[in-house]
N, C-alpha and C positions, 0 to 999 in steps of 0.2 A: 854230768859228764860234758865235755868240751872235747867236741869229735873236729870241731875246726883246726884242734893243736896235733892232731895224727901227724905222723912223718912223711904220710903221700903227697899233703899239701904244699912240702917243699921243693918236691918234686915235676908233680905233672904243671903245665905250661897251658895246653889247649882249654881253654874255657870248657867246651863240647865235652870234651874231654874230663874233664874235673866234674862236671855235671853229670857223665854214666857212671863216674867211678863213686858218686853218693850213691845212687842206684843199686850199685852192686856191693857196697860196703857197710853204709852207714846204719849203725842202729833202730830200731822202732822207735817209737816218740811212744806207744802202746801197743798191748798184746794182745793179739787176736785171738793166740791159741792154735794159731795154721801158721807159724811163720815158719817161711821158703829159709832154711839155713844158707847166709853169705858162704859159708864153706864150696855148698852146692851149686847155686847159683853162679860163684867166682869160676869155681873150677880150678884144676891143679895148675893149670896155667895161666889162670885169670889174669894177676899181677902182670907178668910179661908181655901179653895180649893190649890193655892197656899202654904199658911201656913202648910199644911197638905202635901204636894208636897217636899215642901224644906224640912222638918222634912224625910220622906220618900219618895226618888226623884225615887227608884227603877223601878217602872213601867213606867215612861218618859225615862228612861235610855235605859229600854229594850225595847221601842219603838223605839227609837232613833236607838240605835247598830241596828236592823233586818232594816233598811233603808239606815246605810253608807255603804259607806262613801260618804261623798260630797263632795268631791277632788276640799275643797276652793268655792263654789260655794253658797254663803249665802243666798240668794237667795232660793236653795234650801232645807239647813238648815230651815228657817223660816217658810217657808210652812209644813215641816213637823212639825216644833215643834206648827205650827196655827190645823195642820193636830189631832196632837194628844190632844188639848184643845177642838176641834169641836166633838169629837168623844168620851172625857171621862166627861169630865162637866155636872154637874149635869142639868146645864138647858139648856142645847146643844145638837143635835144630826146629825152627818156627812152624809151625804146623797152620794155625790160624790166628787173626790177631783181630779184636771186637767181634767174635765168633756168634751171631744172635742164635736166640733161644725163644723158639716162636710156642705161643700156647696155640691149646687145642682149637681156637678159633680163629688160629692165622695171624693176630698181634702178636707185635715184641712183648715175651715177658722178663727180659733182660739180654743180656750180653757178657760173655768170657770174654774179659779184658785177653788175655793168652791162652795159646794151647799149646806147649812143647813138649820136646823131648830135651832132658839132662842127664847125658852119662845114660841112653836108653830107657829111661825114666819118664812116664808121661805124666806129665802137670797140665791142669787147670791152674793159673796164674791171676790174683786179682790183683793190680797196684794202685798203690794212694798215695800223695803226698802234701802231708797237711802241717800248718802252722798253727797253734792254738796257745794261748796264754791266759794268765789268771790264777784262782787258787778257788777252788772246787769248781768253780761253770767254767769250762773251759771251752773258749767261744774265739773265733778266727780275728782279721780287725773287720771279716763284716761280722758283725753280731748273730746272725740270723746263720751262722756257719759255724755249728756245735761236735767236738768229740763226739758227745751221744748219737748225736744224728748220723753222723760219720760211721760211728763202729757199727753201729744199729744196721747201717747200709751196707756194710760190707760184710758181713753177717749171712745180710738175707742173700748174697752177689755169691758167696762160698757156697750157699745150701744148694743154689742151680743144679750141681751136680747131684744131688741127689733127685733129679727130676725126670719124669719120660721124656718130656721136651729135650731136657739137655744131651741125653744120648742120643737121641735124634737129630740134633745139631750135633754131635761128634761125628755121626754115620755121612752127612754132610760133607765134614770136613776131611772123608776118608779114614777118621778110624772106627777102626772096630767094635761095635758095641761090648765085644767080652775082655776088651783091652782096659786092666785097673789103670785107675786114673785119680791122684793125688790132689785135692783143690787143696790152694795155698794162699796166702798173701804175703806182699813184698811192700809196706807200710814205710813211706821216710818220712821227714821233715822234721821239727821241731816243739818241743814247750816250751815259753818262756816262765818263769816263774816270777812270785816278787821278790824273793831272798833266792840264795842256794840250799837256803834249809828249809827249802817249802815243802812237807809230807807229799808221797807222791804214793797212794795206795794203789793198790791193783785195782785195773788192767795196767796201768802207768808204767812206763819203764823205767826204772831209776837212773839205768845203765843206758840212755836216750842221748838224745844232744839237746841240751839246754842252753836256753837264753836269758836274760833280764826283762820284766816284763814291770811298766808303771805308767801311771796316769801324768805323772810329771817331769820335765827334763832333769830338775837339779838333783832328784834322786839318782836318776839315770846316769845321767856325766859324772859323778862322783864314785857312783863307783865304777866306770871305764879310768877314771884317774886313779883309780888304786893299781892298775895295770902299769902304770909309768908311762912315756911320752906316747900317745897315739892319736890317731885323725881318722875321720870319721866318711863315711859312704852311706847315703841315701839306698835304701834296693829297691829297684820295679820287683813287678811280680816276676818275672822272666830273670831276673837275678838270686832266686831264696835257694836254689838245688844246693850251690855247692859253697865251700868258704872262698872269699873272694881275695881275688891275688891284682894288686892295679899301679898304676904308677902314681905320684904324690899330683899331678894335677888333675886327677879326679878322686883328691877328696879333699877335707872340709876339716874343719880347725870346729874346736868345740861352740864355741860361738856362732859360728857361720850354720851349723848342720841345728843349730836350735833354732834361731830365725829361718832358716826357707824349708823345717820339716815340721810339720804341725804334728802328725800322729803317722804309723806308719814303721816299716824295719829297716834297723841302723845300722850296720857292721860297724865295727870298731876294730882299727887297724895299727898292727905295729912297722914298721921299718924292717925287712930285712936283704942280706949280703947282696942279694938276686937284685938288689935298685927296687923292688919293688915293698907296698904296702899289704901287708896280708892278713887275715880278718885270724882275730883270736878270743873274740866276743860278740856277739850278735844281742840287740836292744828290739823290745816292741813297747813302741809309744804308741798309746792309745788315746783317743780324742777325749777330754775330760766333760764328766758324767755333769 
């Protein structure tokens, strides 16, 4: 699936902006088995909330600024910008957010990424958002950053709630120990693959947002040329949330983005009405073995 080509992306304008709306929309890359429904999460007025967001991003902004910097740590980016959707949405309300869960000896034995309410609904919330490519080890571009490790950990982050600890940090946070409480997880980012017909068995989600994933460029650029005319963007890590919408001199002609990108994620960018380039393929080149 190619969640870059959605109709929102034609749309919303605000970078910040385009980056909560993956958040709240976008696919699993894999299945936990607890995923928090985009339905629920959005809300019946989600759409417009955004729309009214990206018209006037101000108050996300100023949430944002009194929180960085996050020195590259997206990671932490996300949570705050999931921080700041649980806390002003209309049918949302933030309860705690890195809520720890201390064991019987007084150490952290983990932390509730969130604790809300949706639609009067209390959620345990865990979020991740991972990039991983290849075809069976599916490993980040550091190596040592595995799906397995990843779900494994997010696993044991959902079971919290079944802990004395954990209700003891609820009671903490003001609720009520006999108050059900839903753990969930809210899992983005992407696979890349080496083809589009790479088998993607369970947990995987077919229905994900995929990328092209190769050890080498001329694989690569040939088939962003099967797309027709497009130019290319380099991503920081602080650029992967969302598909990226730019102006034509900040990006790269296919020759240019071969020479100054050794390994690393590529958008690939068409032309559209708006003046602007807008990503309709995303690439993981990896350092050759």
């Amino acid at each position: 699936m190619n969640y870059a080509l959605d109709a929102l992306w034609w749309k919303l304008q605000t970078s910040a902006v385009r980056d909560l709306a993956v958040l709240l929309t976008a696919p699993p890359p894999w299945l936990s088995g607890a995923e928090l429904p985009v339905r629920t999460l959005l809300g019946e007025g989600g759409f417009r909330y955004l729309l009214a967001l990206d018209d006037n991003p101000a108050a996300l902004q100023r949430f944002l600024q009194t929180r960085a910097p996050f020195g590259q740590r997206l990671g932490v980016y996300a949570e705050q910008l999931l921080a700041f959707w649980l806390a002003h949405a209309p049918h949302t309300r933030l309860l705690a957010h890195n809520l720890p869960v201390l064991a019987a000896n007084g150490q952290t034995a983990g932390a509730a990424d969130f604790i809300a309410e949706l639609n009067g609904t209390l959620y345990h919330i865990e979020l991740a958002c991972k990039y991983y490519g290849g075809a069976g080890h599916w490993r980040g571009l550091n190596p040592h950053d595995t799906l397995a490790g990843k779900a494994a950990k997010l696993h044991n982050q959902l079971a919290l709630a079944h802990s004395s600890a954990f209700q003891a940090a609820l009671l903490r946070a003001g609720v009520s120990a006999d108050t059900q409480i839903h753990s969930v997880s809210v899992l983005r980012g992407m696979l890349f693959l080496p083809t589009a017909a790479t088998p993607l068995p369970a947990p995987l989600n077919p229905y994900g947002w995929h990328g092209l994933w190769g050890e080498q460029w001329p694989p690569l650029l040939a088939a962003a040329a099967d797309l027709g005319a497009v130019r290319f963007a380099a991503l920081g890590r602080m650029d992967l949330l969302a598909p990226q919408r730019l102006p034509e001199s900040q990006t790269q002609d296919a020759a240019a983005i071969q020479q100054s990108t050794a390994h690393g994620m590529v958008a690939v960018l068409q032309a559209r009405p708006d003046g602007h380039w807008h990503e309709v393929q995303r690439l993981m080149k990896v350092a050759s073995a």
